[in-house]
RODO-2510 file (C-alpha; in nm, 4 decimals, decimal comma):
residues 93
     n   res          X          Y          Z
     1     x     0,0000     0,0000     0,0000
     2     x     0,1521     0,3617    -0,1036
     3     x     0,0610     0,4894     0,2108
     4     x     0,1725     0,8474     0,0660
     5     x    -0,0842     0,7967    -0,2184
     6     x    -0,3280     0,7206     0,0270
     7     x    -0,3040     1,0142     0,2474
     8     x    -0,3146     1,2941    -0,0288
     9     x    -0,6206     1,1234    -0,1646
    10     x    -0,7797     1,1723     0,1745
    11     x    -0,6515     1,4851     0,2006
    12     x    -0,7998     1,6163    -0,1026
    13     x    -1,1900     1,4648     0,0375
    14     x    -1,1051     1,6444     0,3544
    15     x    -0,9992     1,9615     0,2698
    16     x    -1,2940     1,9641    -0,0147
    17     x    -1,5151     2,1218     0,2332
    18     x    -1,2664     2,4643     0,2788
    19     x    -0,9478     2,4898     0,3070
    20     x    -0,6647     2,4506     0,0679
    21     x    -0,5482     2,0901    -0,0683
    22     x    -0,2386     1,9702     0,0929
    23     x     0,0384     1,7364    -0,0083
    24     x     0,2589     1,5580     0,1669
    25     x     0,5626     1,3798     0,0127
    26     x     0,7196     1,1683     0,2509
    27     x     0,6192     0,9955     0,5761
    28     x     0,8433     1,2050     0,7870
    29     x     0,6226     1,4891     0,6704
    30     x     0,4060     1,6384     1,0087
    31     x     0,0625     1,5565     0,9858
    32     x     0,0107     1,9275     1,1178
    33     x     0,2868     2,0410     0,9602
    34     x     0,1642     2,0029     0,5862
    35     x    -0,1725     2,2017     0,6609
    36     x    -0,3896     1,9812     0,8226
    37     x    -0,6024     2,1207     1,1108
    38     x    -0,7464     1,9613     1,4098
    39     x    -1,0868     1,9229     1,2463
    40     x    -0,9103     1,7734     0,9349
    41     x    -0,6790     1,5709     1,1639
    42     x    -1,0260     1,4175     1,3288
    43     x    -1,1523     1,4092     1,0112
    44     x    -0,8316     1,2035     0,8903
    45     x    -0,8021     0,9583     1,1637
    46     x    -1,2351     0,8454     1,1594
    47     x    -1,2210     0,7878     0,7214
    48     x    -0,8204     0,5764     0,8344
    49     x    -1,0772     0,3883     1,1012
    50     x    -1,3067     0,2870     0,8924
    51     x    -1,0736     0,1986     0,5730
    52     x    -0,8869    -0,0381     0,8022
    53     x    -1,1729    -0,1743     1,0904
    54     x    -1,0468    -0,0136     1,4017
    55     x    -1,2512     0,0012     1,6760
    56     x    -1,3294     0,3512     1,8213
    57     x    -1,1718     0,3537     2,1245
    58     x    -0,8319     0,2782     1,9620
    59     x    -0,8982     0,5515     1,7094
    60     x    -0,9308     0,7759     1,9765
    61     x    -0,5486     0,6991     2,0228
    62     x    -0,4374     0,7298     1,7098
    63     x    -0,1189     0,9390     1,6734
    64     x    -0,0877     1,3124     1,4990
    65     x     0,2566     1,3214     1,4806
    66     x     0,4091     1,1826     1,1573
    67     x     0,2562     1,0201     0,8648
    68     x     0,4851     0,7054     0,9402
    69     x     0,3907     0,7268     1,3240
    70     x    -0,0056     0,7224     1,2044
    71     x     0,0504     0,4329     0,9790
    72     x     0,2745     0,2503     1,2359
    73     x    -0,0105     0,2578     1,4875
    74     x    -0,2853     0,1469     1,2226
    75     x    -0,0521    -0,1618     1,1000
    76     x    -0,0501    -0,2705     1,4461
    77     x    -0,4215    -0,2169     1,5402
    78     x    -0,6393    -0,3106     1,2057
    79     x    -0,8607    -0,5946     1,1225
    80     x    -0,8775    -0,5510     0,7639
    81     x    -0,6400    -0,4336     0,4776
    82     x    -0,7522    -0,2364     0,1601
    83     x    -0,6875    -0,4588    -0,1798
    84     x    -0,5896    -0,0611    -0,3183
    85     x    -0,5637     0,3091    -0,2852
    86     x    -0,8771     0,2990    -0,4951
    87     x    -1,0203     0,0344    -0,3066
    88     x    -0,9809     0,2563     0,0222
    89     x    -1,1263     0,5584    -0,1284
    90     x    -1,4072     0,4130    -0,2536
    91     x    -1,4563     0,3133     0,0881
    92     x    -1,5108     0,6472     0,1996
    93     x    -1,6681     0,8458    -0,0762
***
């Protein structure tokens, strides 16, 4: 899974409601840091919940740090894996 791909495609759902689109290019990258806010972030970590089966109460403790740190946490808390970036969009929208 490009989990870079992933992300930006989110991104650009989120931030369809206002805001500008934001890109990150590596997972390094700041979740905050790119142009995310806490609404977005939120936003972010329920459409990640639901593409990958977490429960709430572990989304709640999802981390905002890094794009690596956010992915790290999901790899070691989902029930289900995406077949695609498309597939996980579609999921979503």
């Amino acid at each position: 899974m490009d989990y870079i791909l992933l992300f930006n495609e989110l991104t650009k759902i989120i931030k369809v409601a206002g805001g500008e689109y934001c890109e990150a290019n590596s997972l390094k990258d700041s979740i905050s840091g790119i142009g995310l806010d806490s609404l977005d972030t939120v936003m972010l970590c329920l459409y990640l919940s639901d593409i990958y089966g977490m429960d709430d109460e572990i989304t709640k403790s999802m981390p905002t740090g890094t794009i690596q740190e956010l992915f790290q946490f999901i790899q070691q808390h989902k029930t289900t894996e995406p077949i695609s970036v498309e597939a996980a969009i579609g999921a979503v929208q």
